[in-house]
C-alpha positions, -999 to 999 in steps of 0.1 A, spaced: 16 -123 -46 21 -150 -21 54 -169 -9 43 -196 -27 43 -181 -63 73 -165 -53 95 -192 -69 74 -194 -103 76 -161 -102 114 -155 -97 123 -182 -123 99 -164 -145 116 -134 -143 148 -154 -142 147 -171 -172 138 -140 -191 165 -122 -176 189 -152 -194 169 -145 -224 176 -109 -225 214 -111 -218 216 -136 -244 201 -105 -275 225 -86 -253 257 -106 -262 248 -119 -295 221 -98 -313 226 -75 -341 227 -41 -324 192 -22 -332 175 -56 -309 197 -49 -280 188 -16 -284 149 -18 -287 151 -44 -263 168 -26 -231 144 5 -236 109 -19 -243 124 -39 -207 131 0 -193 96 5 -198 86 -31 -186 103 -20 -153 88 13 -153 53 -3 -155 64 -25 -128 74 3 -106 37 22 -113 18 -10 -108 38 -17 -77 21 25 -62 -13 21 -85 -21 -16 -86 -6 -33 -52 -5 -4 -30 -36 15 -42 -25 47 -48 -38 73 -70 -1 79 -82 1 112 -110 38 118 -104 51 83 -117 67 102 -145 82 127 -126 104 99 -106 111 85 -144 121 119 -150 144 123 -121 161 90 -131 168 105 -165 182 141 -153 199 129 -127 211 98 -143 219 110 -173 226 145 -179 238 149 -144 262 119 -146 275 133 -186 282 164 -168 301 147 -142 315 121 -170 307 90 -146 304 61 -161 272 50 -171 268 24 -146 270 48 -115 244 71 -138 220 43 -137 223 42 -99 219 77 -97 187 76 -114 175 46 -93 181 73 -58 170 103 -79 138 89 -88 136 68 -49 135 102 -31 108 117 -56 83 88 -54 90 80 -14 84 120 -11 54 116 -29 41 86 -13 49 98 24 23 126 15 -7 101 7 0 83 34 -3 111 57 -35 129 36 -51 94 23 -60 84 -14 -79 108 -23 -59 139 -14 -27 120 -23 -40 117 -61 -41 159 -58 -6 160 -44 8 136 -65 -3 158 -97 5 191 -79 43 174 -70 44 161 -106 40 191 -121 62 214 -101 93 183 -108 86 188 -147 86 226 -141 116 224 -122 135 201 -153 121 226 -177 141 256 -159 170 234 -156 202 248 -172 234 232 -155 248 215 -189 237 245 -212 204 228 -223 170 249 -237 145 249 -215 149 216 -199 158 198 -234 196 178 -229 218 154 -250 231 129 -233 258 101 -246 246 76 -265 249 40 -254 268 25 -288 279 -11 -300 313 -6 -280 291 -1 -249 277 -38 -247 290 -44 -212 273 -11 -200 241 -27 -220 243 -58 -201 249 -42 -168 218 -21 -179 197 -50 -183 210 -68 -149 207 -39 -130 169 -38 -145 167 -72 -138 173 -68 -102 148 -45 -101 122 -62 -112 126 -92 -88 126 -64 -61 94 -47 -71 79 -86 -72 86 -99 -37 75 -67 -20 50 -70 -40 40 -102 -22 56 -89 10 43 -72 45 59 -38 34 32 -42 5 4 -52 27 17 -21 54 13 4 25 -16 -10 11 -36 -8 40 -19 26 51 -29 44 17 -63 28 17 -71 41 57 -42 59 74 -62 58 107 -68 19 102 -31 17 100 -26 34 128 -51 15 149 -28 -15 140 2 -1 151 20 13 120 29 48 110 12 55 75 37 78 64 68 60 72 47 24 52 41 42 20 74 63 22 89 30 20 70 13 -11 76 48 -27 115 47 -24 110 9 -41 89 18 -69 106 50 -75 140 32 -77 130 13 -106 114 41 -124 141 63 -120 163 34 -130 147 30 -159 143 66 -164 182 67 -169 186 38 -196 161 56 -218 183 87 -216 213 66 -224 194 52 -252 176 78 -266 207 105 -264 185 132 -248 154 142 -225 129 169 -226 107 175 -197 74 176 -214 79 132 -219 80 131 -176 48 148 -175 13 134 -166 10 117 -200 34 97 -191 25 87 -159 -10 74 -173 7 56 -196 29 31 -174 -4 30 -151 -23 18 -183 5 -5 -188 9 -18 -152 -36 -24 -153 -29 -36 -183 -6 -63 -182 -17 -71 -144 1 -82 -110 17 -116 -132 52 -122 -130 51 -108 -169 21 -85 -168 44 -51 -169 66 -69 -198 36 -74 -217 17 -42 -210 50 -16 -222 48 -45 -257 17 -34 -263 19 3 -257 56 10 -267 70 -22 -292 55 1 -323 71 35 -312 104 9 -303 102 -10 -337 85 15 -365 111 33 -382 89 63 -388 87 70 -349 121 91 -344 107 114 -375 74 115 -359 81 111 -317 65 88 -298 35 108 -290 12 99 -315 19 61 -316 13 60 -278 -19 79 -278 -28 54 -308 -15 20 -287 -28 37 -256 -63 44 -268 -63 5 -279 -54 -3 -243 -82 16 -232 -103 -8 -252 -92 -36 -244 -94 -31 -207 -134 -18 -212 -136 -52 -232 -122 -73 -207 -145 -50 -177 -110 -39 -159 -92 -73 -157 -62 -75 -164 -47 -99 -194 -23 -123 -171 -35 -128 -135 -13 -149 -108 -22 -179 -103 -21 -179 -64 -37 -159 -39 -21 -133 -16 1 -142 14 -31 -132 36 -55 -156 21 -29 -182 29 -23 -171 63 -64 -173 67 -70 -201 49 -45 -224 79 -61 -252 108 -91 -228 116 -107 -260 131 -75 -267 152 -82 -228 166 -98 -226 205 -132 -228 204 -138 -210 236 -110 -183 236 -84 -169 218 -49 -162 232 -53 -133 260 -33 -99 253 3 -98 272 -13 -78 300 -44 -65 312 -52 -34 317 -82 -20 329 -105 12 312 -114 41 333 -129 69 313 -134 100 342 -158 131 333 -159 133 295 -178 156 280 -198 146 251 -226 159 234 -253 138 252 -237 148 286 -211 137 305 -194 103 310 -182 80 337 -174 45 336 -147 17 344 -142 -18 323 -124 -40 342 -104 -74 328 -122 -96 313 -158 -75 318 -179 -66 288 -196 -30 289 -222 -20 264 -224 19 262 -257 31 246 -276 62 238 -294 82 210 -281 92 178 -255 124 186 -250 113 216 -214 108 214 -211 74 216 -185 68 185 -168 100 198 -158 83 229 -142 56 213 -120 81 193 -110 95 222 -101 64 245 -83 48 208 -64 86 208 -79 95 175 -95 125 193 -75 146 221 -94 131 255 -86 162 277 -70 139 305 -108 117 307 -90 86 299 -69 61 322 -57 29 310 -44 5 340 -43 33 365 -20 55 341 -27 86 316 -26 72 285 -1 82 260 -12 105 232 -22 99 197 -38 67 179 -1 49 175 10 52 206 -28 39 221 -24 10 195 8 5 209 -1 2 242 -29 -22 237 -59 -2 230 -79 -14 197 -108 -4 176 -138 -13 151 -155 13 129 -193 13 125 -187 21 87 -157 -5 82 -130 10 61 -126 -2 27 -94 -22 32 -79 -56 18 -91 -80 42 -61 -103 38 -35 -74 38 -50 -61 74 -47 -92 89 -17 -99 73 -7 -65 89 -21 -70 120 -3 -106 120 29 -88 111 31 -58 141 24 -82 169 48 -88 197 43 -124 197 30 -135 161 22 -169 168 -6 -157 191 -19 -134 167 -21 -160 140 -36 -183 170 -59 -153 175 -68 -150 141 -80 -181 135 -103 -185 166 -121 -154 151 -124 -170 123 -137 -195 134 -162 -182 157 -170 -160 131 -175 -187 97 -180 -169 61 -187 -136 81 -154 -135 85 -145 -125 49 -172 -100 47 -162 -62 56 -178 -62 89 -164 -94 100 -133 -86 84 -124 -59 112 -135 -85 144 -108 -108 126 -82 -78 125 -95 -68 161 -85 -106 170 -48 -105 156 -41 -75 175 -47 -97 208 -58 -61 222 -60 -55 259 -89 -29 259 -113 -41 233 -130 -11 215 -161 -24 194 -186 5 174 -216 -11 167 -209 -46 152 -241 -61 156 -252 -38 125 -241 -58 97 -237 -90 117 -262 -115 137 -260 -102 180 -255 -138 188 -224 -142 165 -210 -105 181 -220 -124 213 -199 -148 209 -170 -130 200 -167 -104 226 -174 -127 251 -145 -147 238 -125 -114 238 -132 -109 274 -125 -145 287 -91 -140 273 -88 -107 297 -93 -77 274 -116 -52 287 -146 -50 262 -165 -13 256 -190 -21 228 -210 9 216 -248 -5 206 -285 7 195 -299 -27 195 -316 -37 222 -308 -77 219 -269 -67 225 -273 -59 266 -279 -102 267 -234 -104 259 -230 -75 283 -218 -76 321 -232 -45 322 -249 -14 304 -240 23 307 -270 47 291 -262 80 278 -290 106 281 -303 128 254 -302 151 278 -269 150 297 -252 118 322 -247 88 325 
């Protein structure tokens, strides 16, 4: 969500925070009831689509941070006898460490190993609640005080304290810590490449969505009078995800999801007799429809685009035409006796000097480039400005060194450049840089392969690592571009099989099938 719908947005949310605290002080009591747990469950959506829908993450431990909220929050805080106020911010740190535990994970083993971990971590919290007997309960199961008609100041403080949670979860939603974990989650070694540690990104956006659910994990206690840990399990955490796709990344998309898969366990009077299982498989099975209906979109949409389609989107014709802005030093390449497959290496890139390395298949080629961007050890080959480098991708991003893919990772393009943008030293030049790539580069720009020479760009890098970007993209356009990289001063190493790419090169280093350079 961008800057600019962040006013809409907040006096969206506004306004139907006023609306709520009104039911609070004059409704009958049953509405301010079902109306604080359907907006717990609002927030709680908001909280999963904040992991599931902004960030990207395969998240199965969303209930398990609602069901930290409501241990925590609310038995632990009965057995304490705080007042409900401090049990609601409880929950909101109870469920904060679970789901920034569980985020720091993904970002360290990606997406895909994340949505294991998440599941495994989910589990072992609802076993853990289960074997919990500090205030006497039965395996796992709790009373906790009810919230009552005397209680409407702890009601309303509910609701504001929800409140404030939702306008939270929708700036950073809009924000570059959502862009930072979005792109961490979605390629760890991308983010690193740009400069940012993966786990510390999605740690973060996990400690903001957890918050929330764990908030909202401690008003349902106080509203329902008890907990069992069987409701914090996966079911649940595919429910709030089905609300949060639902409903969409609208100002009012997690209200309207949690109305349509919790209002008829809130409102039917059956549902305490019968539990809320069976009306939430029924409303969840509808939801289910409706999104195969509707082909995955969601039923409210923002109306504005992201803050890096605005940022892309400024003056590209008032960008250089001839160069970008030049990194804030230069720093020549020396890479001294590297062993590779296809033999060994030797080669120096000088300042503002373009150097097309080329070879077979196996040859090693894209392995080299891991090694001088520190995503492979080096074994001492590499020497950046007359110095050993320091180790590991960060630090190499750090001190200048950046890097295309030849598959390009399957990233927001807006949130990488907004990402890039964000970690630069100086970000007027990286915007400045940005749009000079995108300008060289026209509606390539916004395709995957141009995406990463615009991120490549922003970084204003000083030692220019490029692995084959002619292969999705016209050589003359890639001519262009590193040529323009190089007249700002980086030192260029491009890694090529077609032939037409020595005619942007100062100079071509071969490596033999059989061994050398």
């Amino acid at each position: 969500m961008s800057r600019r719908a962040g006013t809409p947005a907040a006096a969206i949310a506004a306004g139907t925070l006023v609306a709520l605290a009104v039911v609070v002080v004059a409704a009958p009591l049953p509405v301010v009831l079902g109306a604080n747990r359907l907006v717990g469950y609002a927030v709680a959506a908001a909280g999963a689509w904040f992991l599931v829908g902004r960030v990207g993450a395969v998240d199965l431990a969303t209930g398990a941070g609602v069901g930290a909220g409501a241990y925590l929050g609310g038995v632990l805080a009965a057995l304490l006898e705080l007042p409900p106020v401090l049990g609601l911010l409880t929950g909101t740190a109870a469920g904060s460490v679970v789901s920034a535990t569980n985020a720091a994970i993904a970002g360290r083993v990606g997406r895909t190993a994340g949505a294991l971990t998440s599941l495994a971590l989910g589990g072992a919290v609802v076993a853990l609640l289960r074997s919990w007997s500090a205030a006497g309960g039965v395996a796992g199961f709790h009373a906790v005080p009810l919230l009552t008609g005397s209680d409407r100041g702890d009601l309303a403080a509910a609701l504001l304290l929800l409140g404030a949670g939702a306008l939270v979860v929708t700036h950073e939603a809009g924000s570059r810590r959502g862009a930072r974990a979005a792109v961490a989650i979605a390629s760890p070694p991308l983010a690193a490449s740009l400069g940012r540690r993966p786990v510390v990104d999605t740690a973060v956006a996990g400690a903001i969505a957890g918050a929330v659910l764990g908030l909202a994990g401690a008003l349902q206690s106080f509203l329902v009078g008890s907990v069992a840990p069987d409701a914090y399990g996966l079911g649940l955490s595919a429910a709030l995800a089905l609300a949060a796709l639902l409903g969409g990344r609208a100002p009012l998309g997690p209200l309207l999801g949690a109305l349509l898969l919790w209002a008829p366990s809130v409102v039917w009077p059956l549902a305490p007799v019968v539990g809320d299982g069976p009306v939430l498989l029924a409303t969840g099975i509808a939801g289910l429809a409706v999104l195969v209906l509707r082909r995955g979109r969601p039923l409210l949409r923002p109306r504005h685009p992201t803050d890096g389609a605005d940022a892309t989107a400024d003056d590209t014709d008032q960008a250089d035409p001839e160069r970008p802005p030049g990194p804030s030093r230069r720093v020549a390449l020396a890479v001294r006796g590297a062993r590779l497959p296809g033999g060994t290496v030797t080669l120096r890139v000088e300042p503002g000097e373009v150097v097309l390395l080329s070879g077979p298949n196996g040859a090693g080629k894209s392995t080299l480039l891991a090694r001088v961007a520190g995503q492979l050890p080096d074994d001492g080959a590499i020497v950046l400005g007359g110095d050993a480098p320091p180790a590991g991708a960060l630090a190499r991003a750090r001190a200048g060194v950046g890097r295309t893919w030849q598959r390009p990772p399957a990233v927001d393009l807006d949130d990488a450049a907004l990402v890039a943008r964000s970690t630069s030293e100086d970000p007027a030049g990286a915007a400045a840089a940005e749009r000079w790539a995108r300008h060289v580069l026209g509606d390539v720009a916004g395709t995957p392969a141009g995406g990463q020479l615009v991120r490549l760009a922003a970084r204003r890098p000083a030692v220019a690592l490029l692995d084959e970007p002619a292969a999705a993209l016209d050589v003359d356009l890639v001519g262009r571009f590193v040529q323009g990289l190089a007249v700002a001063g980086a030192a260029v190493l491009v890694v090529e099989h077609r032939a037409e790419a020595a005619t942007f090169a100062d100079r071509v280093v071969a490596i033999d099938a059989g061994g050398g350079t």
